[in-house]
N, C-alpha and C positions, 0 to 999 in steps of 0.2 A: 324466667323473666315474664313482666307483665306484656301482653297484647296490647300495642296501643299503635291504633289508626292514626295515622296523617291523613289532611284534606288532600292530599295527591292519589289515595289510597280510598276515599268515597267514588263511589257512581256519582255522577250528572243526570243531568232529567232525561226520559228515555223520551223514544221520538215519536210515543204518542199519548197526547195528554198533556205532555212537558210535566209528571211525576219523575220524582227521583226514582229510581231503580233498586228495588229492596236488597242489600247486601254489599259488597263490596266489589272491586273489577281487579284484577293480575296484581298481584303484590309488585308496588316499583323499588326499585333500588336494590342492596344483597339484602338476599334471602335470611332469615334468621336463623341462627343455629340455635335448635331447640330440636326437639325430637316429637314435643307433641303436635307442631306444627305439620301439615300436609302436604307435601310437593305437588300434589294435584291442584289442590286450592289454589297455592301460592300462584299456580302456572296459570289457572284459568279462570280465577275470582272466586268467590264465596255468594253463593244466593242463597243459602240453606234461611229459614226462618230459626237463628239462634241470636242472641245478644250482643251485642260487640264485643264485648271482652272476650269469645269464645271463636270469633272472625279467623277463618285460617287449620281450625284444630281438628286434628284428627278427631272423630267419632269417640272413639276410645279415651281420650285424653281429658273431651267433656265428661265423659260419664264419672270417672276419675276425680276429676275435679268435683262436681257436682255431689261426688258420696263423700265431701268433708265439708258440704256446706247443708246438706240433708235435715229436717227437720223431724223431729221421734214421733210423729204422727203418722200413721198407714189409711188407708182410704180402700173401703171395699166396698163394692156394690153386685147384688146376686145378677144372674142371668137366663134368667129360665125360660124367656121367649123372645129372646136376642133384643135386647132392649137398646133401640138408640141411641143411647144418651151416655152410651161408656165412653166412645171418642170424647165426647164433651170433659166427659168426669178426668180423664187420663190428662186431656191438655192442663186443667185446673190444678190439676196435683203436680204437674209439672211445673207451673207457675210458681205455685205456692211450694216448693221444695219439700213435699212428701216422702217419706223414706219407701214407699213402695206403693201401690197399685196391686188389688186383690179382685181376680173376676170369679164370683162362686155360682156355681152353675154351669151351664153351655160355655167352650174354651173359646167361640168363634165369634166374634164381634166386629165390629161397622167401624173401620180406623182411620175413616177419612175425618169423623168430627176431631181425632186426635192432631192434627198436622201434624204428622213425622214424631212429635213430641216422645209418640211410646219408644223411639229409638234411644232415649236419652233418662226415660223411665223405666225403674226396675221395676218387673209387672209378676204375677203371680197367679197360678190358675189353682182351684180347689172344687172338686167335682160337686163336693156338696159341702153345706154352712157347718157339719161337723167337720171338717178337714182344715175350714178358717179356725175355726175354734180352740184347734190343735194347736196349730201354729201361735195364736194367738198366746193362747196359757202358757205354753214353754218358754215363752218372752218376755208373762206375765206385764201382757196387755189386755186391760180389760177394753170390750168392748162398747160401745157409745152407738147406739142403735138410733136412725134419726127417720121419726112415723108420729103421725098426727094422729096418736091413739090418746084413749083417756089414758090420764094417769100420767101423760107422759111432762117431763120439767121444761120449760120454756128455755128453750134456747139463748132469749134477751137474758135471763136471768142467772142462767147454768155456766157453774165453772168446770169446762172442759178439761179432763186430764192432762199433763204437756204429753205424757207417754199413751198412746192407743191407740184404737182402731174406730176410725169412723164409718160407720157402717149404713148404708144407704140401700133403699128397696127400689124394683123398677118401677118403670112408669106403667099406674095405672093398679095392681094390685097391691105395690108396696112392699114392705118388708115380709116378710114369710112367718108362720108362726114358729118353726123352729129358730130365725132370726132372733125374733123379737124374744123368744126365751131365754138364748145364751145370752144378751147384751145384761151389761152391770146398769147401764143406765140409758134412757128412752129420754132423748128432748124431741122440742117439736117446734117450729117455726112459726111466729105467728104472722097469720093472714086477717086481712079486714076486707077480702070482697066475698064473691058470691061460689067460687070456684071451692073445692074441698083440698084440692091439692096443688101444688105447683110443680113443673117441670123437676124432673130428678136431676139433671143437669145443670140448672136451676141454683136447687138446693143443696150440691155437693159445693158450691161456689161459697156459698152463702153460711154455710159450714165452717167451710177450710177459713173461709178470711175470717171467721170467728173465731177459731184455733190462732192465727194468725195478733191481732189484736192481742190476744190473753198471753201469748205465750212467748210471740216473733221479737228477736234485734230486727227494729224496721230499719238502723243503720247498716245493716248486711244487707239490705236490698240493693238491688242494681240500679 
């Protein structure tokens, strides 16, 4: 059965600010017989940062859900001196319904820019860019390398694979020369000010919704 909220079943404004209160309060009325639903939830409200159709659900029953609405795109970005910008990158693929999350490099990363999101995203760790690599080709994903080097295709212009792996460098030295060798194809973003590069957080955003655009049913959005 679908989740669907009545106005008895929203927060009211909390008591300071007079903001409505993000998420839902104690489910009224009988309980639904469903199994993905939470009896904790149900009992004590829902404030988790999830969508409403998902209001109520067990942990497990999103992720569930979520791997049959998945989009064949992967998102990888290296880590080799803990780069900020994975939270970001994680929340984004979560948004945009990424089929997984790939961190190459160092396994330890900053999950606060993620809000909770990684709970809900399949994530993947690979000690080094030949290990993505692996993975990649057994799945015969090519990989989509994105670095403001010469030679590289413009992004405005580039038809993105539906099936692959977008591949993104940290902030500040960028993709790595073994990166940038395995990728089948290099785009690059284009800028008009004075900066060389933009935030890799940024640009995984600016990516995915481009992936998105070429490839996405935007009637399956939420």
């Amino acid at each position: 059965m679908d989740c669907v909220t009545s106005d008895a079943n929203v927060a009211g404004p909390s008591e300071w600010g007079g903001r409505p209160e993000v998420g839902v309060g104690p489910w009224e009325g009988p309980w639904p017989n469903d199994e993905r639903y939470d009896p904790e939830l149900l009992a004590e409200g829902d404030r988790r940062n999830v969508v409403d159709a998902y209001r109520y659900w067990r942990r497990e029953a999103i992720v569930a859900d979520m791997d049959t609405r998945r989009h064949p795109f992967h998102v990888a970005i290296e880590n080799w001196q803990h780069d900020h910008n994975i939270g970001t990158v994680v929340r984004t693929a979560n948004a945009f319904a990424a089929a997984a999350v790939h961190i190459v490099g160092k396994r330890r990363w900053n999950r606060r820019g993620a809000m909770v999101t990684d709970r809900y995203q399949h994530l993947h760790h690979h000690p080094t860019v030949d290990g993505l690599v692996e993975f990649a080709r057994a799945r015969a994903l090519p990989l989509v390398a994105v670095d403001n080097t010469t030679g590289a295709e413009p992004l405005e212009t580039a038809e993105l694979p539906r099936e692959c792996v977008l591949l993104f460098g940290q902030e500040g030295p960028g993709l790595s020369v073994e990166a940038q060798e395995a990728a089948e194809l290099v785009v690059s973003i284009a800028q008009f000010g004075t900066t060389r590069s933009i935030n890799a957080g940024v640009a995984a955003g600016i990516v995915m919704h481009t992936w998105v655009r070429q490839h996405a049913d935007v009637a399956n959005a939420w």
